[in-house]
N, C-alpha and C positions, 0 to 999 in steps of 0.2 A: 371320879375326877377329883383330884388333887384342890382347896379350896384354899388359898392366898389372903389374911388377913391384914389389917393395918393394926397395929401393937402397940406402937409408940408415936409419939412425934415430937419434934424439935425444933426451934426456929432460932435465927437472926434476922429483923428485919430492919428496914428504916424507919422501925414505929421503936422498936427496941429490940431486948430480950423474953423469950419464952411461946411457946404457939398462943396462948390465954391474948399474949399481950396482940398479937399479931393480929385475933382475931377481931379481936375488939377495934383494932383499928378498921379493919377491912366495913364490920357491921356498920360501923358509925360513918363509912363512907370518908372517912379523914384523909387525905389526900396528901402524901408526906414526899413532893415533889418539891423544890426550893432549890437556893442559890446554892453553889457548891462549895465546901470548904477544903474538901481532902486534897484536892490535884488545884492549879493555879489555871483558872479558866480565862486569864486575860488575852482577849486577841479573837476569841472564841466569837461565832455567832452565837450560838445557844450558850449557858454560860449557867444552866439548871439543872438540876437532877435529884435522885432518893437516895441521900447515905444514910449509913448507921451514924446516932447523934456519938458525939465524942467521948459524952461521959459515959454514956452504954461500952463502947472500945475500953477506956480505959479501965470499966469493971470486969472485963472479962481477963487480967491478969498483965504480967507481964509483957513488953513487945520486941526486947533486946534480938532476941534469937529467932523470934518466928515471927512470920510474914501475918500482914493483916488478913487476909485471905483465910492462910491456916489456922488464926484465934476464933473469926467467924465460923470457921465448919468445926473447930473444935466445942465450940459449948453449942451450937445447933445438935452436934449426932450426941454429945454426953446428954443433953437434956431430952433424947429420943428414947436413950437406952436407956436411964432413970426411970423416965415415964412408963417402958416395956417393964421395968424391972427383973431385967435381967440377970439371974445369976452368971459370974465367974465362968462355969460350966458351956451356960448358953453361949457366952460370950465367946467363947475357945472354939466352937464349931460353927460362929457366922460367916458368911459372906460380908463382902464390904462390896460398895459399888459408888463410886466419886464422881459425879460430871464435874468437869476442871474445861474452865479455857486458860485465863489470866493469868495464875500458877500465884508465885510472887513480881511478878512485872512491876507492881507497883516502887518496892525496894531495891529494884532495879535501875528503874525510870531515876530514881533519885541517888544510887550510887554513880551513876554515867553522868548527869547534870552536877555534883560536886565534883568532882574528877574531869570534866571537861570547865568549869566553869573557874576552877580553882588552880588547876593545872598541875595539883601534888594528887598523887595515891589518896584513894578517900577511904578512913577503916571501914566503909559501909561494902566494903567486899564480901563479907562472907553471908550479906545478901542471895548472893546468888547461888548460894545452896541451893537455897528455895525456887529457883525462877520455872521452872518445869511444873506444869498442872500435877504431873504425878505425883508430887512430893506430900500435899494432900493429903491424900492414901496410906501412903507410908507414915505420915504422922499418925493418922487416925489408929491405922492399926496397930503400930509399936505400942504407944499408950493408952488403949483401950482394949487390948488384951482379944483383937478380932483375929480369928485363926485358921480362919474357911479363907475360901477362894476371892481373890483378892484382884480389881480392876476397873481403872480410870477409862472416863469417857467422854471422848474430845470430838462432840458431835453440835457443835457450834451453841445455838439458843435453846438447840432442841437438848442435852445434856444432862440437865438433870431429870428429866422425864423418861430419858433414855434409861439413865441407871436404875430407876423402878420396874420398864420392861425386864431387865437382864435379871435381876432383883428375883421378879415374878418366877422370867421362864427356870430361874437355879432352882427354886424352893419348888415349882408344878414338876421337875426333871427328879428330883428327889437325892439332889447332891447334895442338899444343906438342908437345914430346917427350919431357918429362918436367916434374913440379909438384912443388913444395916444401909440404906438407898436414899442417896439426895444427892445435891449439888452446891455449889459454893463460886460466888465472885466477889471480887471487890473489883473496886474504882480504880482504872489507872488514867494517866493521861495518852497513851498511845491509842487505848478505847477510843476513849470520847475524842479525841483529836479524828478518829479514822470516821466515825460517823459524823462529825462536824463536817469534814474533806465531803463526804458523801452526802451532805445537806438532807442529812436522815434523821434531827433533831428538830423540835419543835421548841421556839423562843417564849412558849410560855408553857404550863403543864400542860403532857400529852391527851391528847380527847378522843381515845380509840372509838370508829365510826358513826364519829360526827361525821355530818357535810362539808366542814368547813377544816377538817384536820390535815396539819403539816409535818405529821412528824412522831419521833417516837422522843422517851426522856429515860434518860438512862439510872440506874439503879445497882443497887449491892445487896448481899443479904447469901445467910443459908440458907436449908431446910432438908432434915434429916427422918426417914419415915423407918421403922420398921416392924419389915413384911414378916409374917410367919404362916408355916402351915397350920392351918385350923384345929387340929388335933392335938398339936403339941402346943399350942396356946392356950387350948382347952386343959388340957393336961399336967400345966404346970400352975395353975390359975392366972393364966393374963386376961386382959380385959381387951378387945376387941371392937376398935371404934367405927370400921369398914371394912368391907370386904372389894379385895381388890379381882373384880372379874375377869378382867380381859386388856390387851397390850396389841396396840400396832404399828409396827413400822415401815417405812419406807422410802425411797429416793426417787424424788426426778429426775435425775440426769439431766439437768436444762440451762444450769445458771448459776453464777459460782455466789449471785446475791439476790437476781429476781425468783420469783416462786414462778413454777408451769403454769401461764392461763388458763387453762384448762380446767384447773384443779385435779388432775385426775388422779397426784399422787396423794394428795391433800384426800380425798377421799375414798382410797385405797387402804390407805391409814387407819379411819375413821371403820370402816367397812369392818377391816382384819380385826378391827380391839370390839368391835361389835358381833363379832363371830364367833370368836374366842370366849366371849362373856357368854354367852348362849341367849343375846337381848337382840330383838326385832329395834328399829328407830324409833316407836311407838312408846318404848318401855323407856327411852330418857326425856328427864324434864328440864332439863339444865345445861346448857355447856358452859365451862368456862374457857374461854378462848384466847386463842394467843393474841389475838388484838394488841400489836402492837402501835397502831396510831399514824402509820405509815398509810397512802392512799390504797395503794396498790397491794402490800400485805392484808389489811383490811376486806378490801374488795373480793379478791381472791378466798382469802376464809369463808366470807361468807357466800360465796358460790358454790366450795363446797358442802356446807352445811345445809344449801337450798338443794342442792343432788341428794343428799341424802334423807334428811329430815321432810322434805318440803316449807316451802316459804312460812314463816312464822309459826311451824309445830313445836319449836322449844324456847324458851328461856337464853337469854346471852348476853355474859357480860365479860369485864376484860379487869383482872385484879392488876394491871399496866399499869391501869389508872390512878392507880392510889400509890404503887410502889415504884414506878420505873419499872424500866427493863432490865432485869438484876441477869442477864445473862446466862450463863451456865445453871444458874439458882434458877430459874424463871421457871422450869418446868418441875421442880421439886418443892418452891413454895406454893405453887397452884396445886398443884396433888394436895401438899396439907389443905390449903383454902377448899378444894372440892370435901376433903371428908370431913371438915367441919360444916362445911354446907348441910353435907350430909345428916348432920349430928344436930346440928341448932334448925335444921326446917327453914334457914335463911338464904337467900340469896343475895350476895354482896354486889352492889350498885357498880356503875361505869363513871365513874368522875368525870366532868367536865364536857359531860356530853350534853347538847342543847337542842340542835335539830338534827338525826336519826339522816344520815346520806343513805337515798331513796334504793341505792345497790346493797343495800343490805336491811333485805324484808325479813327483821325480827324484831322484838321487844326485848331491849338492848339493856335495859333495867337502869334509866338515869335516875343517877343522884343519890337514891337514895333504896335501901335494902328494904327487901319485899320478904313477906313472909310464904314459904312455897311449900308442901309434903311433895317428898321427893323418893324416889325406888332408885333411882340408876344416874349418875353423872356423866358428863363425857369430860375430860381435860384434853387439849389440843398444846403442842407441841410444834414448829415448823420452825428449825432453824434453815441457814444464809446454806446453798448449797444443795439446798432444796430437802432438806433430813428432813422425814417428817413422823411424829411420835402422837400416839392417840391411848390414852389409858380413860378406860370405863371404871367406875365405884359404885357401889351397890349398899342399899344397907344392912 
């Protein structure tokens, strides 16, 4: 059997630049949820969320030409592949694999509001080069010299967890030898305005599975992993921080935004990346879960986690908490947060959580990070649509 390592990794979050930095936040439980400054939330009920701080943007380079979106995923996957240290060579036969929702919207959103608001042609047109998620991709791999098989993935929250399955199944198929896999969003106002409409935000930071939670808080951020086959990591001397077991996906067909009560695809998911790994429910000690702070996402997750696991046999917490809901990213900086779990023996806490809602019998890890010896992780995955993504890590 083909064995799938983690190689590199790479981040942008709302704590800053670098995975080191990201973790640090995550361990110390800092909670980087706040007023918004990037979009104009006036009028807004919720009117909060996790961006990247301004002077982190502006040290990531120029922003004339390229979209905030694409500077985010650009120094997340360069600081991935550094990390891997990858030669040229390597680089010329990876896969690339991008979850995109937002594209560049954002420089869009603001070329349409000067040109309707002003009434002359605004030069901010050639914005919309960029406004397509794909674009991304095409950035990344023009200048980073990626030369394998090349594809975006516009599978809503669930997206960048996705791209790690596709990631896996290339390198286990033996069409590449290693993939360069994360996701990337930034803040627009069309976002936050549709989840506002949808009264899917919570007016202070979000508290995934509390008793008393209303809501999710929206978020930005990269994270760039890369997978390689074990032997050829071995082979060229990379360092090897996880081993990525097992990948599952699948759909409910139920709902174009609530998840199946049932859970039953929700753990279908979970099942298929535990079957694939070759791990009984026994063998994890951990999930990080898509807890997004919502009642009914919530509730739902952990129904299926009680089908599978049974009530309170693992660990759970929601890295929501501390960053937002970064979207299309959400599932590719949990992947990084799970294999640093991995690696530091830590379990990163649930912000904001106080009294534990009695529909979700687990030890949800408030407040504050616990130290845990760990074999196997689960990362959870469910985006709007009902996509649902389950990747296991091992050490």
């Amino acid at each position: 059997m083909t064995r799938v390592v983690v190689s590199g990794l790479g981040v942008v979050s709302p704590y800053g630049t670098g995975a080191k930095t990201f973790w640090t936040g995550l361990a110390s439980g800092t909670c980087a949820i706040r007023p918004l400054t990037a979009i104009d939330t006036e009028g807004f009920r919720s009117r909060i969320g996790a961006e990247v701080p301004a002077d982190v943007l502006a040290s990531l380079g120029p922003s004339r030409r390229r979209a905030r979106a694409d500077r985010l995923a650009m120094a997340a996957a360069r600081e991935a592949l550094a990390d891997a240290d990858l030669s040229p060579t390597d680089r010329a036969c990876a896969g690339l694999f991008v979850g995109a929702v937002g594209g560049g919207m954002l420089e869009a959103e603001a070329w349409y509001w000067e040109e309707t608001r002003t009434g002359r042609p605004s030069p901010r047109i050639g914005a919309l080069r960029a406004i397509l998620p794909s674009t991304h991709a095409e950035t990344l791999s023009s200048r980073l010299g990626l030369c394998g098989p090349k594809e975006t993935v516009v599978m809503a929250c669930a997206s960048g967890a996705a791209s790690l399955a596709l990631g896996f199944d290339l390198i286990r198929s033996g069409a590449a030898p290693l993939a360069l896999c994360g996701g990337v969003d930034a803040l627009t106002r069309v976002c936050f305005m549709g989840f506002n409409a949808l009264r899917l935000l919570d007016l202070e930071p979000c508290r995934p599975f509390d008793r008393d939670r209303k809501g999710m808080s929206i978020g930005e951020g990269a994270a760039f992993v890369v997978l390689e086959e074990a032997g050829h990591c071995r082979a060229r001397g990379g360092r090897a921080y996880a081993e990525l077991r097992g990948a599952g996906m699948t759909t409910d067909a139920h709902h174009v935004t609530s998840p199946e009560p049932s859970a039953d695809g929700m753990v279908r998911a979970i099942e298929e990346a535990l079957t694939a790994a070759g791990r009984a429910p026994g063998d994890v000690g951990y999930v990080n879960a898509h807890g997004t702070g919502t009642p009914q996402n919530d509730r739902v997750e952990a129904l299926a986690l009680a089908r599978v696991f049974g009530p309170g046999r693992v660990l759970l917490s929601s890295t929501k908490s501390l960053v937002g809901h970064t979207m299309a990213a959400a599932g590719s900086l949990e992947a990084v947060a799970s294999v640093l779990t991995l690696q530091h023996g830590l379990v990163p806490p649930t912000a904001n959580l106080r009294v534990t809602d009695p529909e979700v019998p687990f030890d949800c890890v408030p407040e504050t990070a616990r130290a845990v010896e760990l074999d196997a992780v689960l990362s959870n995955s469910f985006g709007f649509g009902g996509q649902n993504v389950s990747l296991v890590f091992g050490r």
